[in-house]
C-alpha positions as CSV (number, residue, x, y, z in Angstrom):
1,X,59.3,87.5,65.5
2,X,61.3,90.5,65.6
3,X,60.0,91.2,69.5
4,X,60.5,87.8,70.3
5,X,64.2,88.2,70.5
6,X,64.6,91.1,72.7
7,X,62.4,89.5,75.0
8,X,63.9,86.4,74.8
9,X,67.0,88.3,75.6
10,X,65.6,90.1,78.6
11,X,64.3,87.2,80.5
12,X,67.9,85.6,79.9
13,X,69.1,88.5,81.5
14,X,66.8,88.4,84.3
15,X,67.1,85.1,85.1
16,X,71.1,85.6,85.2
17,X,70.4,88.2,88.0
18,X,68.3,86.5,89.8
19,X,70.6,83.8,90.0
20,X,73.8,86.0,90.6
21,X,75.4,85.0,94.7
22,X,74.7,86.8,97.2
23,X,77.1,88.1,99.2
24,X,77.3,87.7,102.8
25,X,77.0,91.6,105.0
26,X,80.1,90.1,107.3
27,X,82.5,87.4,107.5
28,X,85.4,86.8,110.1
29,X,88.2,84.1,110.0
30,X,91.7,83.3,109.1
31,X,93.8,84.3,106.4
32,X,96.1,81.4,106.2
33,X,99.6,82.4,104.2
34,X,103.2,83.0,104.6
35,X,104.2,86.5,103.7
36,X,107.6,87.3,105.0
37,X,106.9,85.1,108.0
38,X,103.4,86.5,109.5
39,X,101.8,83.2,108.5
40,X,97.7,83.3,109.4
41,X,95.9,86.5,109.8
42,X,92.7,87.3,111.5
43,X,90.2,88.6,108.6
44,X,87.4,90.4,108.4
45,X,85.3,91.7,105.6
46,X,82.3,94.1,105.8
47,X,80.0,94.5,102.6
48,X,79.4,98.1,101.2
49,X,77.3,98.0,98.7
50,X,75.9,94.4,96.7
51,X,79.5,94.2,94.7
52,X,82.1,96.0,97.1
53,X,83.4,95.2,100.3
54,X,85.9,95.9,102.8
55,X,88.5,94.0,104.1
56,X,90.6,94.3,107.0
57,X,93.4,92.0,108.2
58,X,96.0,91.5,111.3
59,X,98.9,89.6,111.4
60,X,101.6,88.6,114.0
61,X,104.4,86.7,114.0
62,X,106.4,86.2,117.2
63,X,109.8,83.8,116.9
64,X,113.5,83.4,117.3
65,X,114.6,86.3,114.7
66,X,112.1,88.5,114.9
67,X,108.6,89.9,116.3
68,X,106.3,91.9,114.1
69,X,102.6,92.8,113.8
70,X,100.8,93.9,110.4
71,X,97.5,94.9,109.6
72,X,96.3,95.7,106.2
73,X,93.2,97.2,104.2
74,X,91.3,96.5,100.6
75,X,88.9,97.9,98.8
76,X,87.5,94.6,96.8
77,X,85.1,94.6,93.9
78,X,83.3,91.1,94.0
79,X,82.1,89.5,90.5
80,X,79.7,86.5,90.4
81,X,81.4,83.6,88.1
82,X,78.5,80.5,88.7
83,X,77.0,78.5,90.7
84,X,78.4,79.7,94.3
85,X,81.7,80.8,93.1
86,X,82.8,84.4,92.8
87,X,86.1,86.3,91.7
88,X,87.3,89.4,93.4
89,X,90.2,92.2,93.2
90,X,91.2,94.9,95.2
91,X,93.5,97.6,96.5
92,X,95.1,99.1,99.6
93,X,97.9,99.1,101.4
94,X,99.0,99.0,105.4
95,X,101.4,99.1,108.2
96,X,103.4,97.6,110.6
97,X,106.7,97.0,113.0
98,X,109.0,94.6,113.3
99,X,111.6,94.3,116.0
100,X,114.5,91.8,115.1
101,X,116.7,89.4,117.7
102,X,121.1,90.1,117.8
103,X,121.6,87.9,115.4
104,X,125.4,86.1,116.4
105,X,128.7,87.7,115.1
106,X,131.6,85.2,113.8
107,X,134.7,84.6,115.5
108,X,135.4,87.9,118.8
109,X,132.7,90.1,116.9
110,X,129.8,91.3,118.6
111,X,126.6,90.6,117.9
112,X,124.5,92.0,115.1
113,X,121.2,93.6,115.8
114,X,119.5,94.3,112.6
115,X,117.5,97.4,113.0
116,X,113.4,97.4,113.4
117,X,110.5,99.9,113.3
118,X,107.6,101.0,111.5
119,X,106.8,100.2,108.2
120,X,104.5,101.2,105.6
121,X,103.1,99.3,102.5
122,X,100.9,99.2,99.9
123,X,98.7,96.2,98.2
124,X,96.9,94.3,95.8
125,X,94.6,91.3,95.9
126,X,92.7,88.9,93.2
127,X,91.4,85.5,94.3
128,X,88.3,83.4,93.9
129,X,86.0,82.5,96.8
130,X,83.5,79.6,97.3
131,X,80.3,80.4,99.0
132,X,78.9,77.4,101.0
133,X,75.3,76.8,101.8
134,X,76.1,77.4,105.4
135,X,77.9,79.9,106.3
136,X,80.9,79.3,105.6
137,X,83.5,81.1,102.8
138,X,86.8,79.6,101.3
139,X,88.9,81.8,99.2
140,X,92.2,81.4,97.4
141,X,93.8,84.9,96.5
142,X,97.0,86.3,95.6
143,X,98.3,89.8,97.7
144,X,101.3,91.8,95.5
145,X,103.0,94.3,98.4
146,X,105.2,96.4,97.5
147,X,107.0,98.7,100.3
148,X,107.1,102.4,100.7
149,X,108.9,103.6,103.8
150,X,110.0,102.1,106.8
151,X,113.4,101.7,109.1
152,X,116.6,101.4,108.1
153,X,117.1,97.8,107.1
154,X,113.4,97.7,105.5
155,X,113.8,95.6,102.7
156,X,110.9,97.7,99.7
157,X,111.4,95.2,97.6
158,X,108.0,93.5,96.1
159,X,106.8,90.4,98.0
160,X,104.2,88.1,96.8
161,X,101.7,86.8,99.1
162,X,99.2,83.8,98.4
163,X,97.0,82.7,101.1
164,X,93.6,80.7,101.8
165,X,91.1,81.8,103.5
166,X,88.6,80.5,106.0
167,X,85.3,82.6,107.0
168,X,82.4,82.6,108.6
169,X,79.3,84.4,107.1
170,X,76.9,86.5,110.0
């Protein structure tokens, strides 16, 4: 009886394995969000290894007050939850520029042009993703960024991102 249980324990185990998701070795779509005004980002994600994958991100926003780009990198460590949902978290960090529009002055002043230029930033990500029978990937995550240089009027304040995702598995 004794052997019984560690047996017992090891096929539970192997079973559990056997029955962990797998993950897909590339997925491309959007990145649907509102951080500071970029709105949806092209995404892609590469897998590394069977838990860890890459993911890569470009953004662009082009309106009245301002036109920017941003592209951004993770390092994500994927867990299995159940069934075909998994949870992941992550690091990184990115750049980008900005250029702003005069901005109107009141009364006989002149216009304001609020400066623009490079920035720099690092980031965070946790979210939960749902892998489809076809190939197809929805994820919900939240991106913590956090500023570290950039121009003048570069606001390094901490800004709190929380997008959907849409992918396609190849």
């Amino acid at each position: 009886m004794k052997i019984f249980n560690p047996v017992l324990l090891l096929s539970c185990l192997f079973t559990i394995t056997i029955s962990a998701q797998e993950i897909s070795d590339n997925a491309l779509g959007l990145r649907l969000g509102d951080s500071d005004g970029f709105g949806a980002e092209i995404s892609y994600q590469r897998l590394l290894s069977r838990y860890h994958r890459l993911e890569l991100n470009l953004g662009w926003r082009d309106s009245r007050e301002f036109d920017a780009f941003k592209v951004s990198g993770l390092y994500e460590w994927v867990r299995h939850i159940d069934g075909n949902f998994n949870w992941y978290y992550g690091a990184g960090g990115g750049l980008g520029s900005a250029s702003f529009e005069p901005v109107p002055g009141s009364g006989g002043n002149e216009p304001f042009t609020p400066d623009g230029g490079l920035f720099v930033f690092a980031a965070g990500n946790v979210g939960i993703e749902y892998n489809f029978d076809i190939p197809l990937l929805l994820s919900f995550d939240l991106r913590p960024e956090l500023g570290i240089i950039g121009y003048n009027d570069f606001s390094d304040n901490f800004d709190f991102d929380i997008a959907l995702g849409i992918r396609y598995q190849f």
